[in-house]
N, CA and C of each residue as an Amber inpcrd file, in Angstrom:
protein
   417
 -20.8380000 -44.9770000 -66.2340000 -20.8740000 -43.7770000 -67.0270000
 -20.5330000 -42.6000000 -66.1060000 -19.2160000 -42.0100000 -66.3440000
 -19.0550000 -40.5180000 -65.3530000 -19.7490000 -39.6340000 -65.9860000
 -20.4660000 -38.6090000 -65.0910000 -21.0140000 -37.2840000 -65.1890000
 -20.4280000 -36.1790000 -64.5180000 -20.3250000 -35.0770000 -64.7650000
 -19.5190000 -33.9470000 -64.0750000 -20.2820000 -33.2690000 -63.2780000
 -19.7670000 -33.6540000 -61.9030000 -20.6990000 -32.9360000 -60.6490000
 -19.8490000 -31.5460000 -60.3560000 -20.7470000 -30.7540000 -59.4520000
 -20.2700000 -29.2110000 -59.2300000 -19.6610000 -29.1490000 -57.9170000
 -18.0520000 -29.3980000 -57.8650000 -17.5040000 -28.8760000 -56.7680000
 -16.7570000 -28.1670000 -56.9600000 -15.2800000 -27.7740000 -56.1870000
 -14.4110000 -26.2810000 -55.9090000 -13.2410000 -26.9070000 -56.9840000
 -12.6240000 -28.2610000 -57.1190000 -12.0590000 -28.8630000 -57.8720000
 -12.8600000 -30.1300000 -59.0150000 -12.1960000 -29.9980000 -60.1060000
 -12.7440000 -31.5240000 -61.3170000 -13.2420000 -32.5540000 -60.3190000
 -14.3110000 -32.7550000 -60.2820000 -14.9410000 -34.0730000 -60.0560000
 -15.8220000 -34.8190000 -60.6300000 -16.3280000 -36.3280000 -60.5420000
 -17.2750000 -36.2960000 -61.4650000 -17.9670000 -38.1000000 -60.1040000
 -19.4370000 -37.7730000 -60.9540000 -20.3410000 -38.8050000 -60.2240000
 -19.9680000 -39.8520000 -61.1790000 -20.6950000 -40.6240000 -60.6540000
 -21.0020000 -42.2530000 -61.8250000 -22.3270000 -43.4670000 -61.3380000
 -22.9420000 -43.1440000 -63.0340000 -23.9380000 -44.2490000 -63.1940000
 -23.0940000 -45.7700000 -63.6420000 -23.3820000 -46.6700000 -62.4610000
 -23.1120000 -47.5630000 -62.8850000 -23.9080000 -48.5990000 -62.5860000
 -23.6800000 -49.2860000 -64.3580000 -25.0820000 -50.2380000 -64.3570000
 -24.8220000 -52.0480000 -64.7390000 -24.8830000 -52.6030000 -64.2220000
 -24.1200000 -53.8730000 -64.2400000 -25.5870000 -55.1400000 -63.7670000
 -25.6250000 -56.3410000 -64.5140000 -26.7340000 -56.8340000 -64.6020000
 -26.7330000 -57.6580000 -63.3830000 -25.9350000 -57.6450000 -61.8530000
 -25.5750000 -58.4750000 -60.7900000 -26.5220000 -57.0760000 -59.7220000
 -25.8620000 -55.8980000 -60.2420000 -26.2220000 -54.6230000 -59.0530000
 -27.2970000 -53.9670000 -59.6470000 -28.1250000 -54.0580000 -60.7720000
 -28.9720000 -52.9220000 -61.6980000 -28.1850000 -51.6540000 -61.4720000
 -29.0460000 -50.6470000 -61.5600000 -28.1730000 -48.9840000 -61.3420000
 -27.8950000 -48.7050000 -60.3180000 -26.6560000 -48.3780000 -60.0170000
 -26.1870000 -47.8920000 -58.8350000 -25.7130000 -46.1410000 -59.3150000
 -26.1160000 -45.0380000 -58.6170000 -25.7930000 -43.8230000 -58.4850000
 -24.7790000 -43.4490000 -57.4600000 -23.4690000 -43.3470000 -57.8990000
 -22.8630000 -42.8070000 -57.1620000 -21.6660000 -41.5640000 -57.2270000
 -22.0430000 -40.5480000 -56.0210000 -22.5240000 -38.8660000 -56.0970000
 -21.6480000 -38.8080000 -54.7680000 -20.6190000 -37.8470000 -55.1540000
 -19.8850000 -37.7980000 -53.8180000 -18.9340000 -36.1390000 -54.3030000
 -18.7790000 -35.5280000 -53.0680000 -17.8030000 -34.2300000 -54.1420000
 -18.3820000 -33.6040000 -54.8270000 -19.8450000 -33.1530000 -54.2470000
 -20.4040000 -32.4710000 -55.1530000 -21.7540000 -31.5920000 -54.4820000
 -21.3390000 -30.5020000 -54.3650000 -23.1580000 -29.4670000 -53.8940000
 -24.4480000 -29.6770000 -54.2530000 -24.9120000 -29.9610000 -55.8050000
 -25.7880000 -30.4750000 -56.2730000 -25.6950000 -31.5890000 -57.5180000
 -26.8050000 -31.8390000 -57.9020000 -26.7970000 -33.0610000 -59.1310000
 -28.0290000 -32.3250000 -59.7670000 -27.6190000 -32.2340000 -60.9880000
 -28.6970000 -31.3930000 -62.1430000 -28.9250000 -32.5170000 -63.0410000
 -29.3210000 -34.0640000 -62.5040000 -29.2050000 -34.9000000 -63.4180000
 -30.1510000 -35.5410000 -62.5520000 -31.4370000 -36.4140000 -63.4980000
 -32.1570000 -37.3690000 -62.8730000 -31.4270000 -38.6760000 -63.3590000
 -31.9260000 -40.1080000 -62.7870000 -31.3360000 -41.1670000 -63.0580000
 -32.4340000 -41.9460000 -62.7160000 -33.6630000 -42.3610000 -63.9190000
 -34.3990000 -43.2840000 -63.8660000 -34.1230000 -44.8380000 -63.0730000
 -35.2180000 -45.8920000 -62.4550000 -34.6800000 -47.3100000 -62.2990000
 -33.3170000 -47.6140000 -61.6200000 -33.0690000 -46.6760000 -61.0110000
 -32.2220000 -47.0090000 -59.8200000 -32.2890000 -48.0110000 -58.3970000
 -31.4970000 -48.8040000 -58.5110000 -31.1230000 -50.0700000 -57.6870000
 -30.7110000 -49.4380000 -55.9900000 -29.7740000 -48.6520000 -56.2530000
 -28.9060000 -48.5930000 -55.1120000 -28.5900000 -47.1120000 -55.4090000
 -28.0750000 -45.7100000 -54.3720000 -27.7690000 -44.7580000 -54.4610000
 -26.5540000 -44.9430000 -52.7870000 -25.4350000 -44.0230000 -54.2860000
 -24.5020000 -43.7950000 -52.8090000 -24.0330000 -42.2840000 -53.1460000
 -24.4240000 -41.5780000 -51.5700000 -24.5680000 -39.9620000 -51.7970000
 -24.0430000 -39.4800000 -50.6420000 -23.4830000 -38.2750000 -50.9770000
 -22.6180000 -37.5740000 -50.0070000 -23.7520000 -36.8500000 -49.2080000
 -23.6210000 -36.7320000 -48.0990000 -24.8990000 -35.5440000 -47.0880000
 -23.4630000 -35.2320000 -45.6440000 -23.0300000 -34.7310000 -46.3520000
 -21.7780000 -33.8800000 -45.9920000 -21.7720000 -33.0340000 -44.2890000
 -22.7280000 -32.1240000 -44.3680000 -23.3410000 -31.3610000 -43.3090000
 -24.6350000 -30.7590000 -43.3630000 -25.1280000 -30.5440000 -41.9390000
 -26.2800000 -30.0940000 -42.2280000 -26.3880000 -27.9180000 -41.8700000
 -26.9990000 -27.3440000 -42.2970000 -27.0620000 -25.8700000 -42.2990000
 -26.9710000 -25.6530000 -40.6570000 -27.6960000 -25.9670000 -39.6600000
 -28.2210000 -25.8840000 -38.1420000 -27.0690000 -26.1740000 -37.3810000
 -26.5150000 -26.9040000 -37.7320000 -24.9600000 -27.4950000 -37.0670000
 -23.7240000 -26.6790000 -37.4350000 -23.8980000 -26.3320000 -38.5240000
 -22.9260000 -25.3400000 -39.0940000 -22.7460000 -24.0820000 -38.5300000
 -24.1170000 -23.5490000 -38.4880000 -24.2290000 -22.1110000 -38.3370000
 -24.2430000 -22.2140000 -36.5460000 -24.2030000 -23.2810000 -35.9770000
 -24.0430000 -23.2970000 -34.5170000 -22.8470000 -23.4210000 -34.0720000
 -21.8660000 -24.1280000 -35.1100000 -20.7460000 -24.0460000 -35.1170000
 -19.6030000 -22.9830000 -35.4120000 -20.6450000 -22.1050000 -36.2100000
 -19.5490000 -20.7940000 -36.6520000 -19.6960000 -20.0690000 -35.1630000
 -20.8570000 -20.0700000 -34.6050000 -21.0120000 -18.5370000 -33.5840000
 -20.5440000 -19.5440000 -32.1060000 -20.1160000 -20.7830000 -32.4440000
 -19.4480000 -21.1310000 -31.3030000 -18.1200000 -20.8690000 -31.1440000
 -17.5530000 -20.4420000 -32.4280000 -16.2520000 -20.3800000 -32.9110000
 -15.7580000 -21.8940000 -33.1580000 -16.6400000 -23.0730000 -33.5650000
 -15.9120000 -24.2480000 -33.7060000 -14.7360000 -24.3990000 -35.0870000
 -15.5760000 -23.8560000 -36.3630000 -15.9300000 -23.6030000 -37.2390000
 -15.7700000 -21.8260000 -37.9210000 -14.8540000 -21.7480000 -38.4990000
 -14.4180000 -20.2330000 -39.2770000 -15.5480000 -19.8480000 -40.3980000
 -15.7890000 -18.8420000 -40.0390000 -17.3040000 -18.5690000 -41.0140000
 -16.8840000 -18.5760000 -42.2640000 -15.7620000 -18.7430000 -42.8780000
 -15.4100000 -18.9420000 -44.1820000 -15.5050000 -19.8800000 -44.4460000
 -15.9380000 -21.0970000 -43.8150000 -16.0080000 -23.0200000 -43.6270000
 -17.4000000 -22.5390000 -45.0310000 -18.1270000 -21.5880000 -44.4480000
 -19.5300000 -21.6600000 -45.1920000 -19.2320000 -21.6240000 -45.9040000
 -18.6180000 -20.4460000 -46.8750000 -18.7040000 -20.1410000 -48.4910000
 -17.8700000 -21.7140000 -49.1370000 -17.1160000 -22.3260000 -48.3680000
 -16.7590000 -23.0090000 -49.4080000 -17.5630000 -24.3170000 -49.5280000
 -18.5940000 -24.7910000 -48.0990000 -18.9240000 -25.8960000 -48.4070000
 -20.2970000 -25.6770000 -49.0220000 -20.6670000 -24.4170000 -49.2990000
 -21.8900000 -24.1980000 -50.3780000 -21.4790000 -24.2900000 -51.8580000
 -19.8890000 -24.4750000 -52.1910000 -19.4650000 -24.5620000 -53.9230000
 -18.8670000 -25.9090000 -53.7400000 -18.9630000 -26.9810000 -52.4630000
 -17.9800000 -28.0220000 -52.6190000 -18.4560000 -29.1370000 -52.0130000
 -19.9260000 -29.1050000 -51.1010000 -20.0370000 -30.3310000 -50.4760000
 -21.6710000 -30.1600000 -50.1620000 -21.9670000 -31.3320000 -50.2180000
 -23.6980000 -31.2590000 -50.2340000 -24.2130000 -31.3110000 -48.8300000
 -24.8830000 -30.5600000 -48.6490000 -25.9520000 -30.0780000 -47.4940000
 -27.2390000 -31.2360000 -47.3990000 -27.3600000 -31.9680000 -46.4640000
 -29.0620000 -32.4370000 -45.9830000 -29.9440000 -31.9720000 -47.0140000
 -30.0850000 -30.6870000 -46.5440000 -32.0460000 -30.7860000 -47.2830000
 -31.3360000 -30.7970000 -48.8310000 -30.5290000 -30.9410000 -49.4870000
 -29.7640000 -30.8180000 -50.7980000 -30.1260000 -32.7070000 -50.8930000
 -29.1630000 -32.9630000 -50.2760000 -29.5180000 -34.3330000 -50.6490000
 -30.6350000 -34.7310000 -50.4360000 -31.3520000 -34.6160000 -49.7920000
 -33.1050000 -34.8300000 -49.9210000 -33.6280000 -34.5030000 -51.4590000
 -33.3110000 -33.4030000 -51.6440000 -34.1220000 -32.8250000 -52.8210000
 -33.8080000 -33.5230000 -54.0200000 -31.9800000 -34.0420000 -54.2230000
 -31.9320000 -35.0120000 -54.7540000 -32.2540000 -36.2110000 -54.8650000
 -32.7690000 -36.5890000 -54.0320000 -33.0350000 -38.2770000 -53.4620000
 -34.3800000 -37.9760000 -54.2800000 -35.2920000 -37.2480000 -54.1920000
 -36.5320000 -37.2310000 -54.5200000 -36.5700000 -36.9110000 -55.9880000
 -35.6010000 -36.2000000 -56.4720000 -35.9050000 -36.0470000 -57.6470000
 -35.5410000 -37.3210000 -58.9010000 -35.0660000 -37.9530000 -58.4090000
 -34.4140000 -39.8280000 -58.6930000 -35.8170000 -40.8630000 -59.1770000
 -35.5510000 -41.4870000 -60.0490000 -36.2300000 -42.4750000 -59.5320000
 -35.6250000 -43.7650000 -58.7530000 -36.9070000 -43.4200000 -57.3810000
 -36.3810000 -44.0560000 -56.1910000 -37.1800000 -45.2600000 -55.8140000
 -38.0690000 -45.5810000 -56.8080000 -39.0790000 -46.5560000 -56.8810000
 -38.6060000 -48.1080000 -56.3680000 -37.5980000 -47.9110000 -56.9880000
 -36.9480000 -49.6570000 -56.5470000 -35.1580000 -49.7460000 -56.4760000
 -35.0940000 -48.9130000 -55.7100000 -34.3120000 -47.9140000 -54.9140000
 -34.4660000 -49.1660000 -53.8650000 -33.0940000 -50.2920000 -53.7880000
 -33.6420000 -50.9590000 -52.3150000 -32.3280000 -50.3700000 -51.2930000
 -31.7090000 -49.9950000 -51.4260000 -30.3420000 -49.6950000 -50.8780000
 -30.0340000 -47.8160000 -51.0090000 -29.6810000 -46.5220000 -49.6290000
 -29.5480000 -45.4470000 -49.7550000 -28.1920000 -45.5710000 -48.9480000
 -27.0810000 -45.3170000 -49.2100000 -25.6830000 -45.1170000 -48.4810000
 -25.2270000 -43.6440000 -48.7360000 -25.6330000 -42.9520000 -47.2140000
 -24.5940000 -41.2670000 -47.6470000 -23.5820000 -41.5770000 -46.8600000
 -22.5690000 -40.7740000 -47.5570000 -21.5180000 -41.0010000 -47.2850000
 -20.8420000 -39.3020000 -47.0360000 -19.5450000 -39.3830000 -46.8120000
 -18.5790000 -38.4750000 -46.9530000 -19.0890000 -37.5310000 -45.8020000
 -19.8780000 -37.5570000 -44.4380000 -20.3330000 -36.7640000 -43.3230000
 -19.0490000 -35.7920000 -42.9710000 -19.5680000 -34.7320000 -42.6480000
 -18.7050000 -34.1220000 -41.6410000 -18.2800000 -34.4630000 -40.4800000
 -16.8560000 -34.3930000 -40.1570000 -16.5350000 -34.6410000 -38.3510000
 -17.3190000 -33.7740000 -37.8130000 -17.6970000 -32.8890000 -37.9690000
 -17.8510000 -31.6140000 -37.0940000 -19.5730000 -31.5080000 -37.3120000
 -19.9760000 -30.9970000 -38.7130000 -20.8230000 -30.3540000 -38.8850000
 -22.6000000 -31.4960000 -39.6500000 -21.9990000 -32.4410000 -38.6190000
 -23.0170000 -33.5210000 -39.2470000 -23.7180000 -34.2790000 -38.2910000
 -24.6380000 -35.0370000 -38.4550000 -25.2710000 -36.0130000 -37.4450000
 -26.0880000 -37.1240000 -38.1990000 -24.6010000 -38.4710000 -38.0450000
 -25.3290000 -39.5770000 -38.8920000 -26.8310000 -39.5960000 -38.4220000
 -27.3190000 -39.9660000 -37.1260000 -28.2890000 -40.4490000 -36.5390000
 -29.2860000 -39.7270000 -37.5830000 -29.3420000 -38.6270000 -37.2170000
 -30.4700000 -37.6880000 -37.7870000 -30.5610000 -37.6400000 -39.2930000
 -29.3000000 -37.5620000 -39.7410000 -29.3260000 -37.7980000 -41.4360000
 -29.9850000 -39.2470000 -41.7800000 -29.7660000 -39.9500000 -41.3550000
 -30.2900000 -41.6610000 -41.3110000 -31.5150000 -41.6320000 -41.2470000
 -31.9710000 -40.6940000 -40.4620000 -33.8870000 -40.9950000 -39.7350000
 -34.4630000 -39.8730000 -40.8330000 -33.7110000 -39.3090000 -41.1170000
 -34.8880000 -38.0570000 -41.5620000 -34.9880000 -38.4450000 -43.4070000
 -33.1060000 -39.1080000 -43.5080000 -33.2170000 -40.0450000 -45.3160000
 -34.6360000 -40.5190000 -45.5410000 -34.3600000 -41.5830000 -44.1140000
 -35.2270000 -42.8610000 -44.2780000 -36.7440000 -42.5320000 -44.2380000
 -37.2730000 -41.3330000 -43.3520000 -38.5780000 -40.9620000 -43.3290000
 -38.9200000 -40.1360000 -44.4790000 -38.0490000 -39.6910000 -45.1010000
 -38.7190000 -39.0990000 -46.1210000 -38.7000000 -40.1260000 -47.5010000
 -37.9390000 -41.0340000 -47.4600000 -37.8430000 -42.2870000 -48.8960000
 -38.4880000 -43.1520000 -48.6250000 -38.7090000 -43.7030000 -47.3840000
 -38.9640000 -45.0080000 -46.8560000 -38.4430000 -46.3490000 -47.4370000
 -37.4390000 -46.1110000 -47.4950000 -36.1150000 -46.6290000 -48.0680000
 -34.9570000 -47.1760000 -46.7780000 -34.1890000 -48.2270000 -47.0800000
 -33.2670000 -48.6650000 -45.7530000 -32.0760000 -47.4300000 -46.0820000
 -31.6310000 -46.8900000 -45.1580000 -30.5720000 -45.5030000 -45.0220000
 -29.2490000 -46.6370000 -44.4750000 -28.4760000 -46.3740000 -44.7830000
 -27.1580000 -45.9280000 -43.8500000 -26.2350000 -45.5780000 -44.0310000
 -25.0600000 -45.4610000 -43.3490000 -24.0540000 -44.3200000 -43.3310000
 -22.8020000 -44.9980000 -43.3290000 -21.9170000 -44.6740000 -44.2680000
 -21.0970000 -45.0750000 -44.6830000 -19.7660000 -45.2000000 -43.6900000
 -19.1000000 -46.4940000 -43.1700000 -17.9770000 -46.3190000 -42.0870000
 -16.6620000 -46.8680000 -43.0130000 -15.8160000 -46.4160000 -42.4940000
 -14.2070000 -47.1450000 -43.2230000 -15.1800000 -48.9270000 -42.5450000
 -13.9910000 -49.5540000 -43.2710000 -14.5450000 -50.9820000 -43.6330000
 -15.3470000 -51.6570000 -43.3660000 -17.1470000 -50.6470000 -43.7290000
 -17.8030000 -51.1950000 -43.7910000 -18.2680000 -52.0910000 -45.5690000
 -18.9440000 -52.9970000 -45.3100000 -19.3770000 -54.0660000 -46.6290000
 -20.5700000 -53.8820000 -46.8070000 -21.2950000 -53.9390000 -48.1470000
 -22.3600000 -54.0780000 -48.4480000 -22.6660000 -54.9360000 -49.5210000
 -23.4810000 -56.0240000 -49.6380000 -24.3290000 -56.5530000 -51.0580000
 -25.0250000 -55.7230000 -51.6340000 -24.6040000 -55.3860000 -52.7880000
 -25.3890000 -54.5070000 -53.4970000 -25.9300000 -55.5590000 -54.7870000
 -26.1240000 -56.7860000 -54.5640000 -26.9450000 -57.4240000 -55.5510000
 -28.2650000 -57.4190000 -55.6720000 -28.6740000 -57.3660000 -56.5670000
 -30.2980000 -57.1310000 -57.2720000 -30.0770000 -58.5560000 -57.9420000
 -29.7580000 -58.8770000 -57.9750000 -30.2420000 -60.0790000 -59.2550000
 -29.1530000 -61.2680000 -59.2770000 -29.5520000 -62.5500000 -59.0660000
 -28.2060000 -63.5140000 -59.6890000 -27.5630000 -63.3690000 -60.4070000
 -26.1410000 -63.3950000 -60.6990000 -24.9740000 -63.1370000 -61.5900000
 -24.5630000 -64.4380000 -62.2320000
């Protein structure tokens, strides 16, 4: 099922629910989610950059302070995806994959530890060809 998430261009999330994976949430291209999603299996979520890295990056000059305004209408922030993660039901939630990190303005490690300590949930971070089982149930 697509839903229309809030970025700078048309994008949209998707609940998808299939009786091999239960619900999978997946949220990418998007600042926030104004949508809960009961009985969720698996979540795959963008945590893009974090605020501390950014703003260390503008006054280093890594980073053009105009980087800000757009990734506050176009790409989700840490404590953003937290707030989403929590507002989910994350109950049986066995699987958290963020994805879409910044080169610059991100830190899997820390996004990973701080997911995982606040869900107590398995975290990880999404690589080009990496694989995952996302089965819940015999097919």
């Amino acid at each position: 099922m697509p839903f229309e998430v809030h970025h700078d261009v048309p994008c949209f999330g998707y609940l998808i629910d299939h009786p091999a994976t239960g619900r999978i949430l997946f949220l990418i291209d998007t600042y926030l989610c104004e949508y809960t999603f009961p009985d969720l299996s698996h979540i795959i979520i963008e945590t893009n950059y974090v605020d501390d890295i950014l703003e260390e990056n503008i006054l280093k000059g890594i980073e053009h302070p105009s980087k800000r305004e757009r990734l506050l209408t176009s790409h989700m922030e840490l404590e953003t995806t937290k707030a989403v993660l929590m507002a989910q039901g994350i109950t049986e939630v066995q699987n958290i994959i963020i994805t879409h990190l910044s080169d610059r303005n991100s830190d899997e490690d820390r996004f990973v530890d701080e997911i995982k300590a606040l869900t107590g949930k398995p975290v990880y971070a999404a690589k080009a060809g990496m694989t995952m089982c996302l089965t819940t149930k015999p097919y």
